[in-house]
N, C-alpha and C positions, 0 to 999 in steps of 0.2 A: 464570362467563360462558363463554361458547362462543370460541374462539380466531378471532381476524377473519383470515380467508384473505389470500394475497400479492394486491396492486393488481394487478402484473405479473408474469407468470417470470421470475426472479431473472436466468437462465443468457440468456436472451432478451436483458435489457435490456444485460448485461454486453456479449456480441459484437455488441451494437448500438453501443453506446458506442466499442467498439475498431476499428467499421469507419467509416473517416473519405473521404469526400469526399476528389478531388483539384483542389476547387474549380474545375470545368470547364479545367482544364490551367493555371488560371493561376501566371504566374512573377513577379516581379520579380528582384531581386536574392536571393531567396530562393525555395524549393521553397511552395507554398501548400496546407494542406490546414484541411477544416473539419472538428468532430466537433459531437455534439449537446451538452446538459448534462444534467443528471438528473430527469427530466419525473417521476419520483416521490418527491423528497427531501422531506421533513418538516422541513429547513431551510435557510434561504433561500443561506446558504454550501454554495459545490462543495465535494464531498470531494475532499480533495488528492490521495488514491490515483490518482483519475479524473484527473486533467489529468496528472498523471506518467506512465501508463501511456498515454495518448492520445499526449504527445510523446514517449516512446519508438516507438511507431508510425509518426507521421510521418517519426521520421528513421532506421527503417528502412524506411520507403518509398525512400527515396534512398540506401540502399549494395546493392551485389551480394548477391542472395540468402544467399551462402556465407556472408556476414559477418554475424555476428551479437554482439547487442550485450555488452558485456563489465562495463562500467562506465557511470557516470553519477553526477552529480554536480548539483544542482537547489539553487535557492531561490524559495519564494513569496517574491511581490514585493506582493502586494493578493490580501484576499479575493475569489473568485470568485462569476457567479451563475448556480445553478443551472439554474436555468429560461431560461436564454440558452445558444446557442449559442457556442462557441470555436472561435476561427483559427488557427493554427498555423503561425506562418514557420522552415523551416531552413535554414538557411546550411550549406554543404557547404567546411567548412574544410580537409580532406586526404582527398586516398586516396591511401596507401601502398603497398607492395608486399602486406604483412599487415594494415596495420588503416585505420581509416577515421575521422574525426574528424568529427562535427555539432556544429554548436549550434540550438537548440529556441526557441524564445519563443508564450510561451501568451498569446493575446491576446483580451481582453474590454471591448467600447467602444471602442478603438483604444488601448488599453492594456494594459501587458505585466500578466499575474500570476503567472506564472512562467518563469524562467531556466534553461534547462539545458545543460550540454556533454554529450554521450555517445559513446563508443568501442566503436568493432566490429571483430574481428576474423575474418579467414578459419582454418580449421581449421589447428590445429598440434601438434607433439609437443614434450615438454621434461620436468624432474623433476617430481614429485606427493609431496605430502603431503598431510594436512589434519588439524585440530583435531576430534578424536575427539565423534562423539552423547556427550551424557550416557546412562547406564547404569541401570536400571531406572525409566525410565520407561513411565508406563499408557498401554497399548493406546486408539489413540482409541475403538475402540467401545464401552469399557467408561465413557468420559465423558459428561456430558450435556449433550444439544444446547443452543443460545442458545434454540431455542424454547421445550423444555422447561423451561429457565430462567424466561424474560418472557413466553411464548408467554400466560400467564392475565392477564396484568396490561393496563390500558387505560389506555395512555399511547402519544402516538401514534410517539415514540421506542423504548419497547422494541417495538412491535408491529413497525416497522421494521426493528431490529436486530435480532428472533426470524421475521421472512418474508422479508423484502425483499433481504438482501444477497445476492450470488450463492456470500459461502463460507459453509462451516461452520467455526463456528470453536468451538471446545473445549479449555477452559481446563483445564492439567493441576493446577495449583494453586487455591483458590478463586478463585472470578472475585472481582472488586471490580466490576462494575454499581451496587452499593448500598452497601456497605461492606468497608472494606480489614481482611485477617486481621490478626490481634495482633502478629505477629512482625517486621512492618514492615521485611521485605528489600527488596531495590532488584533483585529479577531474579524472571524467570518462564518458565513455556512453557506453549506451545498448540499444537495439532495443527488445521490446518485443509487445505480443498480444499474446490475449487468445486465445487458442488451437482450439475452436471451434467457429460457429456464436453467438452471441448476439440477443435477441429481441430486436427490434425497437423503445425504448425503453431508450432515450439520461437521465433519471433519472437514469436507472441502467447502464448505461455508466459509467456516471460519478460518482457512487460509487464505480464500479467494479475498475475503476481505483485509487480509493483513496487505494482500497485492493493491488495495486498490486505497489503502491508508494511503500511502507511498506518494498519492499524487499531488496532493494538495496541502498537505500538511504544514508546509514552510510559506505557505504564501503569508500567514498573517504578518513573519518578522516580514516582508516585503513590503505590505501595504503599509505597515507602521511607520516605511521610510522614502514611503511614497515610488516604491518601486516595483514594474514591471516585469514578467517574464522576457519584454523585449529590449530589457534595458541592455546598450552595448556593453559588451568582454565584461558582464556580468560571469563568474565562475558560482555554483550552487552545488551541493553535493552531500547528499544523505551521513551522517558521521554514524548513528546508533539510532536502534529505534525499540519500543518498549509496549506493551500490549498485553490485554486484562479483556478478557471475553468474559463477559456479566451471566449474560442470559442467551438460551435459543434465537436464532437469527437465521435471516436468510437477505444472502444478497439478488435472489434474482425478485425482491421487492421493494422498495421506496425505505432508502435511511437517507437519515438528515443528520449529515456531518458538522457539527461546530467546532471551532478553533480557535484558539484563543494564543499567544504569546508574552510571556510573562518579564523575559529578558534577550537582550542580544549583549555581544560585549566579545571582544578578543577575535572576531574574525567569524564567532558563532552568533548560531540563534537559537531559542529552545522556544518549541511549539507543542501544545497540548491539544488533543481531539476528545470528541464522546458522539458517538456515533446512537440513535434513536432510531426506531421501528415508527410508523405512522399510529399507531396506537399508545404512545408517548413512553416507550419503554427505552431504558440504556441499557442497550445489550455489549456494548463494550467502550474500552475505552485506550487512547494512546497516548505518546508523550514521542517525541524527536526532537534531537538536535543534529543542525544541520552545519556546515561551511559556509558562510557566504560573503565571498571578496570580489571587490569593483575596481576598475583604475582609478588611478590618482583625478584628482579634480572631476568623481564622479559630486554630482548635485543632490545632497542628499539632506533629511528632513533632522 
């Protein structure tokens, strides 16, 4: 079969998504801004990525340029809907001499679906260290794209997940799309970046990348149990998610996402990331826990 072309430009819809309304000035006891939802999803739930990276936005709209966000700290509260619109109230809890304190609420029907606090700081100097790339790792260009993965397959999910997102992402281990390798470890990496350039622009860096945390993060509990994205009436679903921007970055250049999972237990999973420049730098780093229930007599490791 012939590969079905993107709905929309990936890179298009992305900086569309991140540029929010400032709801014609309005305030209450919170800053007000609106973004759109995902006019091309193939299912009827927001991607978490998108509302995390949205309230990272709005409440760097409200601190001094200089400060930029550092940490964040999130929970969904209610699945979101796509094809609707989101509000975005922030509360402007501190500015410091160095840092700045928000808190976020993502609102849908006049209800919250996500919680967040985030911290900004103005530039400073102090010690450095960091938790060294893994070492002989392959070169992204010599991985294969998601298109070329699902790019053949007519399902209207991989056709999505092989045109429609604005990263590439490229699985340095086998992907699990369909089924998990034999070896059933609990950690992974991937190289990805956005399809196209970025503005200049290190606040919408570092949302874009909080959007594209989102994607892969929870695979390791998966592979750890020998399970696929295609495993049937499998249920997955984002619970909180948590996020530490180290150093300058940019996503429209080659990071290499590692992940690793430390426990599952009680219907969760908890997965941690650290995301690297090609130059071996960690420029940030995450932590999610996520929901993940199977039917009964599913076959698991």
């Amino acid at each position: 079969m012939n590969a079905t072309p993107p709905r929309a430009a990936p890179m298009d819809q992305l900086l569309h998504l991140l540029d929010l309304s400032d709801a014609g000035g309005a305030r209450t006891d919170e800053d007000i801004f609106v973004g759109p939802g995902e006019s091309h999803a193939v299912r009827p739930r927001l991607f978490g990525g998108q509302v995390l990276a949205q309230s990272i936005i709005a409440a760097s709209r409200t601190v001094d340029a200089d400060r930029l966000v550092h940490s964040m700290h999130g929970y969904f509260l209610r699945p979101g809907d796509a094809a609707s619109p989101i509000t975005f109230g922030v509360e402007r809890l501190r500015d410091g001499r160095s840092f700045s304190a928000r808190r976020a609420h993502a609102y849908q029907g006049g209800k919250p679906i996500l919680s967040l606090i985030a911290s900004f700081q103005a530039p400073d100097g102090g010690v450095e260290h960091q938790e060294p790339m893994p070492a002989g790792v392959p070169d992204p260009e010599t991985l294969p794209t998601a298109a070329e993965v699902l790019g053949e397959i007519d399902h209207p999910v991989a056709q999505a997940w092989a045109y429609d997102r604005p990263f590439d992402i490229r699985h340095v281990d086998p992907n699990i799309y369909f089924q998990a390798p034999a070896d059933h470890v609990a950690q992974q990496a991937v190289w990805m970046k956005s399809m196209g350039p970025m503005p200049d622009d290190q606040s919408v860096h570092r949302a874009a990348l909080a959007y594209a945390s989102d994607y892969t993060l929870l695979e390791p509990v998966l592979r750890r149990h020998g399970l696929s994205w295609a495993t049937p009436g499998m249920s997955v679903a984002s619970l909180d998610h948590a996020m530490w921007w180290h150093r300058p970055l940019r996503v429209d250049d080659w990071l290499l996402y590692v992940a690793d999972s430390p426990s599952a237990s009680g219907a969760r999973g908890l997965s941690r990331g650290r995301f690297y420049n090609r130059d071996g730098e960690l420029v940030a780093s995450v932590a999610q826990e996520g929901m993940l229930r199977l039917p009964a007599g599913t076959p698991v490791d």
